[in-house]
C-alpha positions, 0 to 999 in steps of 0.5 A, a space after each residue: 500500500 505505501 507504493 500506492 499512497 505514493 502514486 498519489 501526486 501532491 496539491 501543489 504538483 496538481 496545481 501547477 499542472 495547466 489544468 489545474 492552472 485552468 480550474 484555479 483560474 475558474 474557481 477560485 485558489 482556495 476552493 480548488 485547493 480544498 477540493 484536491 485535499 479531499 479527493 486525495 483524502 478519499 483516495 488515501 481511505 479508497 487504498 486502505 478499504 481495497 488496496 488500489 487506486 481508485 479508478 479516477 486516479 488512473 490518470 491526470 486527464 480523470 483526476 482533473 476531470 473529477 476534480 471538475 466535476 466537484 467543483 462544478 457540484 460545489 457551486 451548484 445550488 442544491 435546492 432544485 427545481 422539480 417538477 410536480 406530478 403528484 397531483 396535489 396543488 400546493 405541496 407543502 414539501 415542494 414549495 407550495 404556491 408557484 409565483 406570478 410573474 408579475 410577482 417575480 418581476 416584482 422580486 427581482 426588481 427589489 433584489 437589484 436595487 434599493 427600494 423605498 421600503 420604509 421611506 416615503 417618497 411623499 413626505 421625504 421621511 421615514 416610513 413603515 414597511 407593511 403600509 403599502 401592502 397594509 393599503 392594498 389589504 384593506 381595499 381587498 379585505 374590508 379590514 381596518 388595517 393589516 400587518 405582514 409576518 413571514 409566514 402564518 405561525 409567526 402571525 398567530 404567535 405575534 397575535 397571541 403574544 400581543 393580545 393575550 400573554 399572561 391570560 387566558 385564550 378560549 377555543 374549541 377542542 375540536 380546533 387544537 390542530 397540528 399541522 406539518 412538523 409537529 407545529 401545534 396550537 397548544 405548543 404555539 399558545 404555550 410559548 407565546 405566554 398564554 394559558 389555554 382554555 378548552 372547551 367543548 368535546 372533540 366533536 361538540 362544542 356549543 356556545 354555552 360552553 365558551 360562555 361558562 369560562 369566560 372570566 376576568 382572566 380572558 383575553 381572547 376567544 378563538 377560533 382555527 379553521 380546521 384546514 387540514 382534517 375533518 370531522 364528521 358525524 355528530 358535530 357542532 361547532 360555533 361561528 364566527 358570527 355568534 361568537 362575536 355577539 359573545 365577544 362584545 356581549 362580554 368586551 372579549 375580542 375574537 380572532 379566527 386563524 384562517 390558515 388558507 387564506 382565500 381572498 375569493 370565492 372558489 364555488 365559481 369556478 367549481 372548487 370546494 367551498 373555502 371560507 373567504 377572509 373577506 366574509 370573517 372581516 364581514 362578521 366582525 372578527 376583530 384578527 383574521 390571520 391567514 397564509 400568503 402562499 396557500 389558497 392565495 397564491 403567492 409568497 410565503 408570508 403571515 398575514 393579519 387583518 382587523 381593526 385598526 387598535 389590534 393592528 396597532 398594538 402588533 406593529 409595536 410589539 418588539 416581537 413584530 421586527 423579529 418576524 418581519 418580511 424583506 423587501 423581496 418578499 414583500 414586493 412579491 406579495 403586493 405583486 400577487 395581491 395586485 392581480 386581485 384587483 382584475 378577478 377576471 383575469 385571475 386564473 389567467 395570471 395566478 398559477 395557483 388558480 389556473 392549475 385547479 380551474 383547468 379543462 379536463 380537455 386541456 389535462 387530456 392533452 397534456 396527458 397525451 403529450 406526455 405519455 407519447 414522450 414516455 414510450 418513446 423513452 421507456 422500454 417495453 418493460 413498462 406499461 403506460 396507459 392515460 387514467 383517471 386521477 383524483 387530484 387536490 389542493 394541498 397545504 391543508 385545504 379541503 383535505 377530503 376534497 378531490 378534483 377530477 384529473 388525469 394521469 399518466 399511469 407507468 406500471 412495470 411487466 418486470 419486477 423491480 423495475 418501476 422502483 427503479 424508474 421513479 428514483 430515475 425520475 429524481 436523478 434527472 436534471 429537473 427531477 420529476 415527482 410522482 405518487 405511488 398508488 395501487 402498484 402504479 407511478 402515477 403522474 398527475 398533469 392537473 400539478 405540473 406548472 410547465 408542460 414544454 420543461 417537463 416533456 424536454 426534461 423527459 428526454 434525459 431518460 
């Protein structure tokens, strides 16, 4: 093993080599040494385990060609773009909502440049950050006043610990929830200084029940939308409505958590019903919070609408800076909030709307294409067929609602083969995400944002 330790070459040896010269040059001095000391780290243990060199070490030509490639990979961002064929919208693990390109005009605008993010151009002075999007929310909502966190938890927690810390917050059992990665209400209320107070049963509450707790101590009753389950049966719930009647019956303000946030209503373009921000605003809820890259069809931001006094006391809470938005999120926000102004022209330019408003025709198309490309790639191992799917929203919306789709459906004649396919599907340049069902891969057109990358990505097979 010591006559092949020493057929390793030195760093600088590599270095002073015209390739090496040549990736220096590229990529920087200190990022070529780096990568040259761990190639030769793992050939040294390579040597121990095998007692050979390794194959790349056969010669320069391979070292520099290896070498190369890991500097290639190093500067490769790791977070890739995929293709979304699982048939759930807003998926959660792949980022949710795509942005409109207005919002991304709009983002990239703010990147490559300053902008007048808390100045106004008017008085020539200071500013807030959240005043224009605060504007817009109002005009949309209804509301008195609004405020923007980075994402909807943040928003609860802001409200609780503004409103409620050291008291007592009143909500249905029935409501608790969790959602992804463990995220719980309790947990959030805990944090945020406040003291839970359940009432009801699991599936029964009245509004007796929130009624015979309220006391001194009080300091809000609330309600969460139960976006993520569903429970049904023999049940009861409070609106809204009535508990807002208690509310000021008992000088106890309401808040709701959204958590979708849908600015319009989905019936019109035959999609489950989703409780709009706008009718909660209506009813009198005094803090509405909601997500921005959920049903509304933008960036990852919490949003909290309501009456101008509760709105205040959160912009000054300390916690407020600690949860702010920048520039680029905000500017992507207003871009998407802007679309609602044309509603016609929603499911024209809101990505989001346009992937649940598609044509069962437009889906069989897209199918089409896509199972040709397929076959021409895939061997006759498999087979593929066109098949009715059951699509839906995701991140937590109407989870027992599905919408009609179709899929491309790949099922093996070989064993072991289409396990193989779908972690090919993941190896290409823009891998490409379906579900399993039934013994079947199953590509769902209805959640695929562009159909031209994904047949031209089908190529790499």
């Amino acid at each position: 093993m010591t006559d092949l330790f020493q057929q390793l070459p030195a760093v600088d040896k590599l270095l002073k080599m015209p390739q090496g010269e040549q990736l220096t040059a590229e990529f920087g001095h200190s990022a070529v040494v780096a990568i040259c000391r761990e190639l030769l780290t793992q050939a040294r243990q390579y040597i121990q385990k095998n007692h050979q060199l390794p194959e790349y070490f056969s010669d320069f030509d391979r070292i520099f060609f290896e070498l190369r490639s890991y500097l290639n990979q190093q500067n490769t961002v790791q977070i890739k773009t995929v293709h979304n064929l699982t048939g759930t919208i807003l998926h959660t693990n792949l980022g949710r909502a795509i942005w409109a390109k207005a919002a991304q005009q709009a983002a990239l605008s703010a990147m490559q440049g300053n902008v007048a993010l808390e100045y106004d151009l008017e008085e020539g002075k200071r500013s807030h950050r959240d005043n224009y999007i605060s504007e817009l929310l109002c005009r949309l909502t209804g509301a008195e006043a609004a405020c923007v966190v980075n994402n909807n938890a943040a928003a609860v927690f802001l409200m609780l610990a503004t409103v409620a810390p050291g008291k007592e917050v009143v909500i249905s059992r029935g409501e608790l929830i969790e959602i992804g990665g463990a995220f719980r209400i309790p947990d959030i209320m805990t944090q945020a200084g406040c003291r839970l107070v359940e009432v009801g049963t699991t599936n029964r509450t009245h509004l007796k029940d929130y009624r015979d707790v309220i006391g001194e101590n009080t300091a809000l009753l609330m309600k969460v939308h139960s976006s993520n389950y569903q429970i049904c049966g023999f049940t009861s719930s409070v609106s809204e409505q009535e508990l807002v009647e208690l509310g000021r019956e008992v000088n106890v303000p309401v808040v709701t958590d959204l958590g979708s946030g849908a600015l319009i209503d989905l019936t019109q373009y035959g999609l489950p019903k989703e409780p709009t921000v706008q009718e909660k605003v209506a009813q009198g809820v005094d803090l509405i919070t909601f997500s921005g890259d959920k049903l509304l069809g933008g960036v990852q931001a919490g949003i909290i609408v309501g009456k101008k006094e509760w709105i205040a006391r959160l912009q000054a809470h300390p916690l407020k800076r600690v949860l702010r938005c920048d520039k680029v999120t905000l500017a992507g926000l207003e871009a998407t909030l802007r679309l609602y102004l044309n509603p016609e022209k929603l499911t024209e330019h809101l990505p989001t709307l346009h992937l649940l408003t598609q044509s069962l025709e437009a889906l069989q198309n897209k199918a089409e294409q896509l199972k040709v490309r397929l076959e021409k790639r895939l061997d006759s191992q498999f087979d593929i067929q066109i098949e009715e799917s059951l699509a839906q929203i995701g991140s937590g919306s109407q989870p027992m609602a599905r919408i009609p789709s179709l899929a491309v459906t790949i099922a093996e004649k070989t064993n072991g083969k289409l396990t193989t396919l779908s972690e090919r599907f993941k190896q290409l340049s823009q891998p490409i995400i379906g579900r399993m069902e039934n013994g079947k891969l199953w590509l769902d057109v209805r959640s695929v944002a562009t159909m031209e990358r994904l047949l031209q990505v089908v190529d790499e097979l």
